[in-house]
C-alpha positions, 0 to 999 in steps of 0.5 A: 372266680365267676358266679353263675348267671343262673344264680345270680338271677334267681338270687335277684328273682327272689330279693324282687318277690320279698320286696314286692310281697313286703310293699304288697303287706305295707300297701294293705297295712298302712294309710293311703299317703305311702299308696304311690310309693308303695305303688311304684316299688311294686313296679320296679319289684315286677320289673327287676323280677322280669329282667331276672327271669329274662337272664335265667331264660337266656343262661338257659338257652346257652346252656342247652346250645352249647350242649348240642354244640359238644353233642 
């Protein structure tokens, strides 16, 4: 059985927007000792949402490849 990639991507796209939005509130809500640890989560947030965003263009572009190959 394989798992579209596209679902996998927006499956991870989604997880990198809750994590990121979950340390943003922490962030505001909290002291400033976790500021670098909330600081660095946010990154690798942004960064895994990209890489996501990255395989969901890709699958796209197969796809529409693909499409015109059997047009």
């Amino acid at each position: 059985m394989t798992i579209p990639p596209l679902s996998i991507a927006a499956a991870g796209m989604q997880n990198a927007a809750n994590r990121f939005e979950a340390s943003a509130r922490r962030t505001a809500t909290g002291t400033l000792d976790n500021l670098a640890v909330e600081a660095v989560e946010q990154i690798r947030a942004r960064q895994d949402f990209s890489a996501n965003a990255a395989v969901a263009r890709t699958a796209d572009e197969m796809t529409g490849t693909l499409l015109d190959i059997l047009v």
